[in-house]
N, C-alpha and C positions, 0 to 999 in steps of 0.2 A: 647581461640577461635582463629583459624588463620583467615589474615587479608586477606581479599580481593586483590584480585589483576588483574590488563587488561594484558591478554595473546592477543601480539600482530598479536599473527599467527591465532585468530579465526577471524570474523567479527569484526568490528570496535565497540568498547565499550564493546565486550563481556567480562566476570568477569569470574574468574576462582577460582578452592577452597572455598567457601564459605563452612561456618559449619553449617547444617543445624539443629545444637542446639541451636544456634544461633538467632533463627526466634524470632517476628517476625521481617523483615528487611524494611529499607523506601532507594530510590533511587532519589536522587534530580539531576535536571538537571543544570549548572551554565547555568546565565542568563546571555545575552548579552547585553540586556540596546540598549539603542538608539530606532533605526528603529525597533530592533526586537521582533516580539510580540511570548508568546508561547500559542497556540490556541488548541492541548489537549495533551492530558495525555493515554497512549492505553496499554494494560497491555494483552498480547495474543492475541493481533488483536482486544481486545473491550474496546472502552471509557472506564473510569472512570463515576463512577458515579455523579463525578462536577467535569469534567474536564473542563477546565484544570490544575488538581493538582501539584503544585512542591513544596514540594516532593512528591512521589507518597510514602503514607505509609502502613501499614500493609500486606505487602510482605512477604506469606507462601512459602520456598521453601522448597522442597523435594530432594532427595538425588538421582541421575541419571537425571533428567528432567530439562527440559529446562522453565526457565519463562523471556517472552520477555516481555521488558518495551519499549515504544516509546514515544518520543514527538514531536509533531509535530509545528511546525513555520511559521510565514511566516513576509515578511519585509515592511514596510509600505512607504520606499524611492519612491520616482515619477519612472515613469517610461519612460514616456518624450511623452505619447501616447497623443493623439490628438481624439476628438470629430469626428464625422459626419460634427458638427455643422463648426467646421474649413474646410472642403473640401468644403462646399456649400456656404462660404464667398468671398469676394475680394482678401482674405490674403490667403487662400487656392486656389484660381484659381492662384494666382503667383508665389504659393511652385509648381504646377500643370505643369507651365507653363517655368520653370526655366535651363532646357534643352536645349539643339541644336534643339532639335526637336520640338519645344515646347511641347503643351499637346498629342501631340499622341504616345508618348514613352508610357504613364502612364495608355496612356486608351486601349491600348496595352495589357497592364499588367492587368488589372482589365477586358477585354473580355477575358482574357485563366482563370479565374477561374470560370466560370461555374454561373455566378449571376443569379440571379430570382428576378421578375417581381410580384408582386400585385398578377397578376393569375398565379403566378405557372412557367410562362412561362421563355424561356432565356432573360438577359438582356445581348444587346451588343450596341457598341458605332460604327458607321460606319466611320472606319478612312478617308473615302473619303468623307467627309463632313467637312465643317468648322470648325475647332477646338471650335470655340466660339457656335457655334450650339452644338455639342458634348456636348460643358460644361456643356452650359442649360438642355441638357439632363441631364447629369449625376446628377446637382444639383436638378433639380426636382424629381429625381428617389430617389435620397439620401432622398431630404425630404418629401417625400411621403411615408416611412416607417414605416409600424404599425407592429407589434404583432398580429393582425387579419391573416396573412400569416406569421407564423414564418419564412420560407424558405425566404422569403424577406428582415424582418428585421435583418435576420441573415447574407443576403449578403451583406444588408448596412454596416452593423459592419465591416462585413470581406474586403469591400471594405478601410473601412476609416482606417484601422487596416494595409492594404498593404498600403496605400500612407504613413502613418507613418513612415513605414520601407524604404520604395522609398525615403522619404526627408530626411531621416536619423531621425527622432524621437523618435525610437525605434529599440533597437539596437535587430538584428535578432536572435542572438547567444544566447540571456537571456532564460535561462534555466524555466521552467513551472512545478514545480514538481507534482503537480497532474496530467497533461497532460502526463510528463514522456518525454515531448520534447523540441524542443527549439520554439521560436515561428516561425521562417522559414519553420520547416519541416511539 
């Protein structure tokens, strides 16, 4: 039987030569341990039937065709993200507040994304008002967040989610792979 081998000029991990007398074949993934979990097993684009299997085994190949195995991960390390519950505190009006400008750098930043309101409507902060009035606003708007109006509770998220990135929490650059982005973009 010739042995297997990773030809580095195809896709990463692709095996090349295999004998398909050989059958049937199992492909195990090495485990990384720690933080990393493996969450499935995809053979052609479809689960396993108890995925997540490692090794994935009884693997038919055929002679010209292509059989894709995947496995899929993800890391369970903090990510350093912050609550709602943090922005509508004392400790979150002072991360808020921590600028030259004080809080209206941030509420700045949080009127250009487009927030929504209970009804549907815009939420904006009026920078020509008191910063401490502002806050009140934004804290009651934060916590007034239900699921009854997704659009709502999804701009609280996406609110508490920029100030994150804004105090440095969370770093912008970390990569999302089912998103396919990083979380900045």
């Amino acid at each position: 039987m010739q042995r297997p081998f990773i030809d580095f000029s195809l896709a990463p991990g692709a095996w090349h030569g295999l004998d398909v007398a050989g059958n049937p074949y199992a492909v195990t993934e090495g485990t990384a341990g720690g933080t990393w979990h493996q969450s499935a097993s995809i053979i052609n684009g479809v689960s396993t039937l108890n995925a997540p299997e490692n090794p994935v085994t009884g693997l038919v190949l055929d002679a010209n065709q292509t059989t894709e195995v995947d496995f899929g991960n993800y890391c369970t390390c903090g990510s350093g993200g912050r609550t709602l519950g943090l922005w509508s505190n004392p400790n979150g009006k002072l991360k808020l507040a921590d600028g030259a400008t004080g809080m209206n750098y941030e509420f700045g930043i949080l009127d250009a994304l487009n927030l929504r309101t209970a009804n549907g409507g815009n939420f904006y902060l009026n920078l020509a008002n008191a910063q401490d009035t502002n806050y009140t606003t934004f804290r009651n708007w934060l916590l007034g967040a239900t699921a009854t109006n997704m659009a709502y509770m999804l701009s609280a998220q996406l609110a508490a989610m920029r100030m994150d990135v804004e105090a440095g929490c969370v770093n912008p650059n970390n990569f999302y792979k089912p998103f396919g982005g990083t979380i900045a973009r």
